[in-house]
Every structure is written in C-alpha cells, then in structure tokens.
N, C-alpha and C positions, 0 to 999 in steps of 0.2 A: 491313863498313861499310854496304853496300847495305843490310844487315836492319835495321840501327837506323834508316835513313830511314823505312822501309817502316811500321818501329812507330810512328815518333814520325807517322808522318804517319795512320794508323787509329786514332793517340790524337785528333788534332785535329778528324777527323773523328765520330768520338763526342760530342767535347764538341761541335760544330756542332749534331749531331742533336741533343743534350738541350738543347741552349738552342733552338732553332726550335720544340722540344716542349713549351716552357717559356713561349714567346711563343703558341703556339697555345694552350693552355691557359688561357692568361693573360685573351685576349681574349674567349675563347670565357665564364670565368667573368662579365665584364665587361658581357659582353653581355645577362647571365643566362639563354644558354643551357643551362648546367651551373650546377647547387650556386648557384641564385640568393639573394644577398643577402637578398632583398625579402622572398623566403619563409621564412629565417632568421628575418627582423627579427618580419617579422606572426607566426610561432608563440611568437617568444618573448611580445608583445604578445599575443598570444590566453593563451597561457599566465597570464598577469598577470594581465590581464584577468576569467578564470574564476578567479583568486584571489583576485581581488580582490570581484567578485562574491559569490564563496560566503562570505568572508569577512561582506560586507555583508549577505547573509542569514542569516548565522548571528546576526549583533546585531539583526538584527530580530524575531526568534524571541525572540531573549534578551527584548529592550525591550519588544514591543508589547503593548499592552492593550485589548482590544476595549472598543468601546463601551459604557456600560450597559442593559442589557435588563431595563426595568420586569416585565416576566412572567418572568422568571428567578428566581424569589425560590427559594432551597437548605432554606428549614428553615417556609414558611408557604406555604399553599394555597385560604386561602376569604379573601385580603386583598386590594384594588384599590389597586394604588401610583402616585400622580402628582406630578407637580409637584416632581421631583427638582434637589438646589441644592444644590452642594457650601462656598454661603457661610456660616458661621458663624454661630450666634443672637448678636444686638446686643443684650448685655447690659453693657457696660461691663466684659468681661473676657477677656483676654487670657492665650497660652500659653506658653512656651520650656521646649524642651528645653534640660537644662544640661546640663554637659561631659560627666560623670560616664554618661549616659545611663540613668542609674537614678534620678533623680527630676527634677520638673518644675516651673518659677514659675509662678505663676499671678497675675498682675499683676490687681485689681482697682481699677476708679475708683468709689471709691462716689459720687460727683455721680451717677452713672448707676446702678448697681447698687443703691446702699441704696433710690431709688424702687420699685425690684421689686421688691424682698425686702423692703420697709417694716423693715428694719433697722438704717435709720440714713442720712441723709445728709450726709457733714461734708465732701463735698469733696476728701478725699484720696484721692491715687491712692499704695495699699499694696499690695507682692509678699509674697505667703505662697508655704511649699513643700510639693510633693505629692509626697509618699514611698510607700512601701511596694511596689513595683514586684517581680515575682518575675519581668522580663524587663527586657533593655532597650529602653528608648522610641528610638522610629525618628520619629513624629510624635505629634503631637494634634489635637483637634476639639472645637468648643461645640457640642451639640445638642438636642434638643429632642425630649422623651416626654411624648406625653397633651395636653392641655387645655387648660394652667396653668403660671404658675411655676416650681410646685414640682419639674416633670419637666423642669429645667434640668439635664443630664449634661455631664461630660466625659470624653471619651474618648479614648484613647491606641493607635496601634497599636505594637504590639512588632516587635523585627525579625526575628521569627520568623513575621508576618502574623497573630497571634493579636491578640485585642482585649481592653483592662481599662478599666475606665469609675470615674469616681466621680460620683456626684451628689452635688451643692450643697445642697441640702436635706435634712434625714431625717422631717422632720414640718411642717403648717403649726398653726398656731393662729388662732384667730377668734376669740378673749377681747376682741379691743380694742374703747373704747367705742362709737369712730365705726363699730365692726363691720368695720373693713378686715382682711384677712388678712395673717398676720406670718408668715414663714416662719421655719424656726431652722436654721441651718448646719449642716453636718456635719462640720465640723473640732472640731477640740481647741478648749478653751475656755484662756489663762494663766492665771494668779494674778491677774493686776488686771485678769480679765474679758475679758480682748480678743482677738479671733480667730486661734485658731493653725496647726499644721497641718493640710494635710487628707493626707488615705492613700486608697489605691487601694481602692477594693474589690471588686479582684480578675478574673479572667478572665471575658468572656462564653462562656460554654460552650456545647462543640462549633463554636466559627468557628473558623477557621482561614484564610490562604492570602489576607488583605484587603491591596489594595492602596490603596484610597480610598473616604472615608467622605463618606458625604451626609444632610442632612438632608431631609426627604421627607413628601406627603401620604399620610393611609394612611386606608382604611376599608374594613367591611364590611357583611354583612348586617345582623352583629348588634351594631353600633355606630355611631355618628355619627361623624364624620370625625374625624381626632388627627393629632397630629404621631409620625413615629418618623423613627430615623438606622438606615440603612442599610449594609452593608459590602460594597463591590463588591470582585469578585475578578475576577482577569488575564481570563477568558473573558465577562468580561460579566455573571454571573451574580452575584447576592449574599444577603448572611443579614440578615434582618431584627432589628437587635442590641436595639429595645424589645421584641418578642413575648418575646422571653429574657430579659431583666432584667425585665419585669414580671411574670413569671408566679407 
C-alpha cells in the first residue's frame, strides 16, 4: 500500500516538473528570448520579398527597351540620322491588323490622299486589303523614303521582328498638261478600273529582332537630306530599312 502512494505521488510530481517546464518555456518564447517570432516573421518577409524582387527583375529583362541611339545604325556607316518621330506620314491613310494576322486594311480617305497622289479626289473614305504576308503581322507603319511622294511605304513588323514593307507607288508620270505629277498605285487594277488589292512585297532583308519603327532625317556626304524609316531594336540600336529597299 505504502509503494502505490509513493508512485502515484513521483507520478504528480513529474507532471508538476513538465508543466513549470512548459510555463517556462512558454514565457521565455514570449519574450522572444528563444525561437523569436519576429525573426520567424521578417525571414519569411525577406524570403518574399527576394521573390518577389527577382521576380520583378526578371520582367524587366523580359520588357525593357533601351532608348534609341541615332549612331547605332546595324547595316549603314557614312549616314547622319536626325530628327527621329515615330508619328506616321499624314497622308490620309490608315492601318489595321485584322483578325487573321496574315493580312491588313488599309483604309484610305482620298479628300486627303488623291491631292498627293493627283489620283483622283472624290471624297470617299474606301478600305482595300493588303495580303500576301509569308509571316504574321504584329504591327504596321506609314513612312516615308527619299524626296517625294512617290517614297510613300508601308511597313509591317512580323512577329518574329523581321520587317515586310509595300510601297504605294511603282512609278510616277509627268505626261499631264498642267505638268503636275500623277503617281500610279501599286495595287491590282478590277474590271471596272478601280483600285484593288495591294501585296506585300516582301521582307527587308537581313533586319531582324525590330521592335519599333520611325520615321527619320537621314543624309550624307554624298547626298542632300531625304527622308528614311528606321527599325529600332530592344538595345537601342537599329537598321536603316530605305538604304535596303532602295538599293
């Protein structure tokens, strides 16, 4: 009888110790003297934090695009480029990509247009389609090569960053009597005369990797000033896309 006292009473006494052990600890955590919270909290916060970080730089990498750098030209060397403007030649004509991504409207207002192109000006604002695409179109651009009118392009980038352009013109004429110049389209002609589609023609070769196109002053030694469109790429640097198409 005496030993079952003895046990149940070194049983009571254990559990005493582990709960006094249990309040000490308790407090002690509390205190954050041991296994503080705070430091818990702030590594997991840090931890996030540098995820969140790296995260943020890794889209910056992805996104960003350096500025354009007029003496970066990839494919010309004895040209002076200024007066960089990624706004559109105002010619009364406009672009959309359509669904399909393989060809593009080209909405023209001849009130505006047929005065440039002495083509005709009846007023109406008519959409033709520009097919022939061996990519798909990501964007477009009006720009402007040479002199004159007649170096009225438009350009497409694909979404592989390569570029295909079509010009508006393929020849002008001077035959008229007042001696003003007529240009002649470069689309298909219908059956009852009236302007049809236009088509690509085709890749500027060797560009590659363009992000955004500009219209821009260009000269050199051995020429008077002109206009050309330019193709900037992600580093700043770009291809001069008239020295290529007009060569």
């Amino acid at each position: 009888m005496e030993s079952k006292k003895n046990n149940s009473l070194a049983i009571v006494i254990v559990l005493l110790v582990l709960v006094i052990l249990g309040l000490v600890f308790y407090i002690l955590y509390d205190k954050g003297i041991i296994f503080s919270k705070d430091d818990s909290t702030n590594s997991t916060e840090t931890t996030n934090t540098n995820s969140d970080n790296t995260s943020s730089d890794t889209n910056n990498q992805t996104t960003e695009v350096k500025e354009l750098d007029l003496t970066k030209s990839l494919n010309t060397s004895d040209i002076t480029y200024k007066n960089s403007s990624d706004t559109e030649g105002n010619y009364g004509l406009s672009m959309k990509v359509n669904n399909d991504k393989k060809s593009v409207t080209l909405t023209i207002d001849w009130a505006i247009f047929g005065k440039v192109s002495t083509t005709g000006s009846s007023g109406e604002v008519k959409d033709y389609s520009i097919t022939g695409f061996s990519k798909n179109v990501r964007s477009t651009f009006i720009g402007d090569l040479g002199q004159s009118y007649n170096g009225i392009t438009l350009f497409f980038i694909m979404e592989d960053g390569t570029v295909e352009y079509t010009k508006m013109f393929k020849q002008y004429e001077t035959g008229n009597t007042d001696g003003s110049i007529q240009y002649v389209l470069t689309a298909s002609v219908n059956s009852d005369g009236s302007t049809g589609t236009f088509t690509s023609n085709g890749l500027v070769s060797g560009v590659k990797d363009v992000v955004k196109l500009y219209n821009v002053d260009a000269s050199s030694q051995n020429a008077s000033g002109y206009r050309t469109v330019i193709g900037a790429t992600k580093d700043g640097s770009f291809y001069d896309l008239g020295s290529v198409i007009n060569k």
